[in-house]
C-alpha positions, 0 to 999 in steps of 0.5 A: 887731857893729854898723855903723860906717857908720850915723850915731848907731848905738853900736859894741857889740862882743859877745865877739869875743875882741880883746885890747884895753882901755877907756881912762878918760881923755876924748877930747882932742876933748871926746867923752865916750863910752868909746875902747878902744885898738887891737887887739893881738890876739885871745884865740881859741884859735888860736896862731900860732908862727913862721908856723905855726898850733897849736890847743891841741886839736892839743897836748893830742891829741898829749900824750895819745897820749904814755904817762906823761903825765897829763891836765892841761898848760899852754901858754907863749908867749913872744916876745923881739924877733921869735923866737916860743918855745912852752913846754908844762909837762905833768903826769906819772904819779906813777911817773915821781917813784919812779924815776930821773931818766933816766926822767923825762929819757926822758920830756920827750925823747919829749914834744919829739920828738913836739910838734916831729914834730908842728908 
């Protein structure tokens, strides 16, 4: 990243993982340069959640101790107001579709249980 105290010298921000966007409109004071809006974030793979910090290497190396479930998973974050809420879809073995749901029921209880001990 580039000085933002030398005069004339371009800020240029080379993949720091902010999330933020290029505003089209100009500059109300006449500048014609590209603004981009405030940071609301960063894109890193870091989360947060409810104070704590989660790496999705940390969930996918619990998931993985887990038998039955598969090698593909996806993370959901969701906030409402300020409550924070994780929501992790996992791939399962095939078995688990032959059989009965209280197995597949099993299941999702150990992979709760596991992600809760966990963080």
């Amino acid at each position: 990243m580039t000085s933002l105290q030398k005069e004339g010298m371009p800020l240029i921000r080379y993949r720091t993982k902010d999330l933020t966007r290029i505003i089209p409109e100009l500059c109300p004071c006449g500048r014609t340069h590209r603004r981009i809006e405030r940071f609301k974030g960063r894109t890193d793979d870091m989360l947060i959640l409810k104070g704590v910090n989660i790496f999705p290497t940390q969930i996918e190396k619990k998931l993985m101790d887990i038998p039955g479930v598969g090698t593909n998973f996806l993370i959901i974050l969701n906030r409402q107001g300020y409550n924070d809420d994780m929501t992790v879809k996992v791939e399962v073995d095939k078995k688990y579709f032959s059989g009965e749901m209280k197995q597949m029921e099993a299941l999702r209880k150990k992979i709760v249980e596991e992600l809760k001990a966990k963080f």
